[in-house]
TILUM-245447 format. One line per 2 residues: number of its first residue (from 1); their letters; for each residue x, y, z of C-alpha. Coordinates in nm, 2 decimals, always signed. Layout:
! residues N
NUM	a	X Y Z  ...
END
This chain:
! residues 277
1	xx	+14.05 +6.60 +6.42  +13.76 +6.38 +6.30
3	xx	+13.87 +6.49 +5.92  +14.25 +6.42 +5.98
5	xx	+14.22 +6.11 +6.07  +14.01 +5.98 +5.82
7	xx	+14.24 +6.11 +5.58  +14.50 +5.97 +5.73
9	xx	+14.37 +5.65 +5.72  +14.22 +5.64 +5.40
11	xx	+14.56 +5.73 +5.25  +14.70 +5.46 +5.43
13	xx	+14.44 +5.18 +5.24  +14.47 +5.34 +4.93
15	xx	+14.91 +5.30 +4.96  +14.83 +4.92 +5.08
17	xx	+15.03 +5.04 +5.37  +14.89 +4.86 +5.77
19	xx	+14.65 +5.01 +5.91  +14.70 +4.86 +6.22
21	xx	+14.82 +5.20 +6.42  +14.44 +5.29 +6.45
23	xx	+14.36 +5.38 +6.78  +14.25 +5.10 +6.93
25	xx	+13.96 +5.29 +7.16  +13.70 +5.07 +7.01
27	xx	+13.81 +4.80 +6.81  +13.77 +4.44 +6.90
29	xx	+14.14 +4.42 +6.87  +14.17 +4.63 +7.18
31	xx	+14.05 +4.37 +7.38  +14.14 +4.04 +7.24
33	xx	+14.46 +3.80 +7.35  +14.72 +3.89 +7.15
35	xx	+14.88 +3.57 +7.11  +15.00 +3.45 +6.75
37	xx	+14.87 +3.78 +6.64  +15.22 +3.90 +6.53
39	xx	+15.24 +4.05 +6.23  +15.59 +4.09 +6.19
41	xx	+15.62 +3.75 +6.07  +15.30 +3.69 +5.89
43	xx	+15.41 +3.71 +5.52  +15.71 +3.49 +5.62
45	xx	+15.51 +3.23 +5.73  +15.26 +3.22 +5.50
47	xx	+15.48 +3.21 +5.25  +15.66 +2.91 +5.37
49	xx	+15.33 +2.73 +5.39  +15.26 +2.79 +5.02
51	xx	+15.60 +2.71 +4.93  +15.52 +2.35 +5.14
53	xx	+15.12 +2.33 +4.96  +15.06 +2.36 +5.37
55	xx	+14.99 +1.92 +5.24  +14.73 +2.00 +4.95
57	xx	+14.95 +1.84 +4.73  +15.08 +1.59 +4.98
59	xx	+15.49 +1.79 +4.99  +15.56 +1.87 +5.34
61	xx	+15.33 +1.90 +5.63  +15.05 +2.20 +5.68
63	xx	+15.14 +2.49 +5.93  +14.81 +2.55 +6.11
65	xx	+15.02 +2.82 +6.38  +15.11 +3.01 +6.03
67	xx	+14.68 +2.96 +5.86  +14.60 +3.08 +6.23
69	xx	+14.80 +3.41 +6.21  +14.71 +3.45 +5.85
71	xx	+14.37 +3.42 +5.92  +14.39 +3.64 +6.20
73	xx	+14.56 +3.88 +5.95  +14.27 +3.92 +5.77
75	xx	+14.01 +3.94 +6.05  +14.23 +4.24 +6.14
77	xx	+14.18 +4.41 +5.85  +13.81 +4.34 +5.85
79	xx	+13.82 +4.50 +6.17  +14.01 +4.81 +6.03
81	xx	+13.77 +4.82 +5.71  +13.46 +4.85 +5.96
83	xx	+13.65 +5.10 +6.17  +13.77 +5.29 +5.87
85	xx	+13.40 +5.26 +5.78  +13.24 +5.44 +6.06
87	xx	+13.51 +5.71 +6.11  +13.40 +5.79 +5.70
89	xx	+13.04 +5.81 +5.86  +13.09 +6.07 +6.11
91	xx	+13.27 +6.23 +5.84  +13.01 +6.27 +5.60
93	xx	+12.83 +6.36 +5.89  +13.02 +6.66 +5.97
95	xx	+13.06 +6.74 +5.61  +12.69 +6.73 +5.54
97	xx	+12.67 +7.01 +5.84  +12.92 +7.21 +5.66
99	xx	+12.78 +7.18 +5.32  +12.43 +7.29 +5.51
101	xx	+12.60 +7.62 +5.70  +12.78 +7.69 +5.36
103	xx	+12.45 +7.68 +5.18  +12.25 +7.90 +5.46
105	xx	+12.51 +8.17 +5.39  +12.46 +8.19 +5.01
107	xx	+12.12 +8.23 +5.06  +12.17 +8.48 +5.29
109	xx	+12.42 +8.65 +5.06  +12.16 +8.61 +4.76
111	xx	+11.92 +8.86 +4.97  +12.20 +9.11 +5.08
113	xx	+12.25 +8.99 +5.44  +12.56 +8.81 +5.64
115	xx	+12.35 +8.74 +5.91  +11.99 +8.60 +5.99
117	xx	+11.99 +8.80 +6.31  +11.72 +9.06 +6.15
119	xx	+11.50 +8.79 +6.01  +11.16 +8.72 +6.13
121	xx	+11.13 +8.40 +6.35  +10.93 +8.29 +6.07
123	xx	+11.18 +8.40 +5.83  +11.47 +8.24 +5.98
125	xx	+11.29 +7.91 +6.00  +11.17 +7.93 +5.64
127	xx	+11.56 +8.00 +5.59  +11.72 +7.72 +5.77
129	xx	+11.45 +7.47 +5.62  +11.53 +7.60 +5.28
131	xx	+11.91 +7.54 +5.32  +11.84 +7.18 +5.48
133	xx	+11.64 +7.12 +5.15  +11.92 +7.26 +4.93
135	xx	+12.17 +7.03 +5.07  +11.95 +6.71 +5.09
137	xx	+11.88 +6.76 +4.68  +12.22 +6.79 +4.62
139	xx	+12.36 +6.53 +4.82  +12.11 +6.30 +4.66
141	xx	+12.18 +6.40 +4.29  +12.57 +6.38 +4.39
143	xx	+12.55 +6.05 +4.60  +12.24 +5.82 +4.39
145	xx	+12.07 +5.84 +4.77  +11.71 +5.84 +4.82
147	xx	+11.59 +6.20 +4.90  +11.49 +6.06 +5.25
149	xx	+11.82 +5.90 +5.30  +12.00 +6.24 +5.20
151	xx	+11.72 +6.47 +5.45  +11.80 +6.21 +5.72
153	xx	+12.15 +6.32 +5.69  +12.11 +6.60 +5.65
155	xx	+11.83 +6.65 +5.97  +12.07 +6.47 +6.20
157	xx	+12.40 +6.66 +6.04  +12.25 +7.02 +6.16
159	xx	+12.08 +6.86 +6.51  +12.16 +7.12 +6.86
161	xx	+12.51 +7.00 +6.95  +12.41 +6.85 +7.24
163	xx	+12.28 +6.57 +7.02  +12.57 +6.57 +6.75
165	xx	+12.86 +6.58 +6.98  +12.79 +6.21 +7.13
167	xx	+12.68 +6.09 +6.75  +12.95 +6.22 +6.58
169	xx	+13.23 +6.07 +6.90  +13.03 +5.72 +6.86
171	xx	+13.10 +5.71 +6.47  +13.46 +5.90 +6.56
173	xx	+13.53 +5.57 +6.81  +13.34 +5.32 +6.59
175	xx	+13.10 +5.21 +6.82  +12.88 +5.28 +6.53
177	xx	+12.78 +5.31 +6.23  +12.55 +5.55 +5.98
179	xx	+12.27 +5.28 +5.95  +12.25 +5.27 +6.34
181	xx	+12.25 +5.65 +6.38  +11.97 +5.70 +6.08
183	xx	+11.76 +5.45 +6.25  +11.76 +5.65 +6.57
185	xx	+11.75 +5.98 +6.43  +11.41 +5.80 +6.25
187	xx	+11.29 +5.69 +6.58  +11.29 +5.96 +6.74
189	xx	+11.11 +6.15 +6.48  +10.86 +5.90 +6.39
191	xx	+10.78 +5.97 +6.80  +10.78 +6.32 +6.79
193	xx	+11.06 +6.36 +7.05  +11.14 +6.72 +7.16
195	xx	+11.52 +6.84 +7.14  +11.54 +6.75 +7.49
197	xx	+11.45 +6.40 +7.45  +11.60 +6.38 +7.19
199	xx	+11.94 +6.49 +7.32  +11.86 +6.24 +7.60
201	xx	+11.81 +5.98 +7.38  +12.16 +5.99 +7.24
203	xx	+12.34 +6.04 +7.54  +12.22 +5.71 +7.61
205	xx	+12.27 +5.50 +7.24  +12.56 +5.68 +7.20
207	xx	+12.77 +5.88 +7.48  +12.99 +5.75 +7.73
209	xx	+12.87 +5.88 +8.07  +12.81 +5.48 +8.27
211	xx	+12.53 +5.65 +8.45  +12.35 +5.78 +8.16
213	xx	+12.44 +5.52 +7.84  +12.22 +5.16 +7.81
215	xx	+12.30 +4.94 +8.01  +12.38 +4.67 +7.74
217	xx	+12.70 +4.91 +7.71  +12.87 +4.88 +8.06
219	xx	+13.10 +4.61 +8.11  +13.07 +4.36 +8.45
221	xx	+13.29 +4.65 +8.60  +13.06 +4.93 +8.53
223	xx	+13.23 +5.10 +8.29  +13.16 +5.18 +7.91
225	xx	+13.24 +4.92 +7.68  +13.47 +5.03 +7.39
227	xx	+13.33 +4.77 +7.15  +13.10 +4.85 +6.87
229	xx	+12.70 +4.82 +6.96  +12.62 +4.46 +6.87
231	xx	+12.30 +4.49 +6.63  +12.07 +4.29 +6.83
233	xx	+12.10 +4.47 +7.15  +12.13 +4.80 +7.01
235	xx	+11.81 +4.79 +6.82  +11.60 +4.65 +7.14
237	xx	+11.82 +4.92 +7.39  +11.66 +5.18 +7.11
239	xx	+11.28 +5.01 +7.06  +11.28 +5.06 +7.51
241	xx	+11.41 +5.40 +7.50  +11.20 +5.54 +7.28
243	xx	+10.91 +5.32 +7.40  +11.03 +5.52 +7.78
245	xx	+11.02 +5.89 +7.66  +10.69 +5.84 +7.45
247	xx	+10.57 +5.69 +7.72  +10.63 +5.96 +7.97
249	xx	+10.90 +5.79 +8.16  +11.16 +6.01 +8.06
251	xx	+11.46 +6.06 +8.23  +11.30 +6.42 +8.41
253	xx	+11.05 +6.19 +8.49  +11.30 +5.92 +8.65
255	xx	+11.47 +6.19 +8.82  +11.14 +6.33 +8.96
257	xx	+11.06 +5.98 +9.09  +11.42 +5.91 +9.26
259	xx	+11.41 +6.28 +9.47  +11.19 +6.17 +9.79
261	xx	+10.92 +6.43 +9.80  +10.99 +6.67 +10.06
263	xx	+10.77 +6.67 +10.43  +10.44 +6.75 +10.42
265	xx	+10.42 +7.15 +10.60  +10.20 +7.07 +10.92
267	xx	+9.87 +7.29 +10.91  +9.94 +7.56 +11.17
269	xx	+9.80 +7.50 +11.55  +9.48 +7.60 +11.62
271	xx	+9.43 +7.83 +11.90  +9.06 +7.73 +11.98
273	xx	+8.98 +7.46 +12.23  +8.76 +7.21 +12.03
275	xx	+8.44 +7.19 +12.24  +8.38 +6.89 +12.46
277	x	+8.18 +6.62 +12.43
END
């Protein structure tokens, strides 16, 4: 689905046909007045206000409803450019993972087998590190990319699912981009996070759950916001997350914390008289 609809609206910027029928989950447009936004009438008007010099040359009077809407024009397709953007993001995403599983089975088939089932753990690791490797070199000596841009990609690309499924939805809704996602993915290394902080970690940068996602995402009503991550406060939501789980304050340890422990057992009653004084 991811796929289709970047193709679809790829071909749509490459015709120079409007792009405007994006879905408008995340988009700024979504939640912006739509007054003199029209764009039924935008090539009329602007062409009237060249046709007037809009008063650079002195003949007839400038149309500042018509330079609004123009200028609006273009914001919008700024907007779908960025949006376009990060849907292509989550597809290389998803492409890098298939260029990876493609790769594991050749070298599978290259050693007789169709499955890794009969390989040593040690085997099968040395296997799917091989294949991670294969991919990262080529993506890099297709795309110009650093080899640790390309392994980045790669490494996030062929994460459990429980960590690409929110990723590849954020980049799907443009919420985000590749950049943001590397520098995650980066963090979370650099810190040695486990899989299951890991997958903790993105449910909260990137998934849509109100009681589990930042709270610079939810809205005054408590719900998930729909607009990309602004910069700012997504790198310092990151910098306290990861600075949480490294720290031990993880979200098992949250939960821990927030279950009242349960009444202490009384010791049994004693059946001998204490003595008197």
């Amino acid at each position: 689905a991811l796929l289709s609809s970047v193709a679809t609206t790829l071909a749509a910027v490459r015709t120079g046909r409007p792009v405007a029928g994006l879905p408008a989950t995340s988009t700024t447009r979504a939640n912006r007045p739509t007054d003199d936004t029209g764009r039924d009438d935008d090539d009329t008007d602007v062409g009237a206000a060249r046709d007037g010099d809009g008063g650079e040359s002195g003949v007839g009077a400038p149309d500042a409803a018509a330079i609004r809407r123009a200028g609006q024009g273009v914001l919008d397709r700024i907007e779908d450019l960025l949006d376009l953007g990060a849907r292509l993001d989550g597809a290389l995403v998803a492409a890098a993972g298939e260029l990876t599983r493609t790769n594991a089975r050749l070298l599978l088939a290259a050693k007789g087998r169709t499955d890794p089932a009969g390989l040593s753990p040690t085997a099968r690791e040395r296997w799917a590190a091989r294949a991670r490797s294969t991919t990262a070199h080529e993506l890099s000596a297709a795309t110009g990319w650093g080899i640790g841009q390309t392994r980045d990609l790669v490494a996030a690309a062929t994460a459990p699912a429980a960590i690409t499924t929110p990723v590849l939805s954020a980049l799907g809704s443009s919420t985000v981009s590749w950049p943001l996602v590397r520098r995650a993915w980066r963090a979370a290394t650099t810190a040695g996070l486990d899989v299951e902080a890991t997958t903790h970690l993105a449910q909260v940068m990137f998934g849509t759950d109100p009681d589990q996602v930042a709270v610079e995402r939810l809205t005054p009503t408590g719900t998930v916001s729909t607009l990309p991550w602004a910069h700012r406060a997504y790198h310092h939501a990151l910098d306290r997350e990861i600075a949480k789980l490294t720290a031990g304050t993880d979200h098992a340890t949250h939960a821990a914390r927030a279950t009242p422990a349960p009444p202490a057992t009384p010791p049994p009653a004693s059946t001998t008289t204490a003595p008197r004084p």
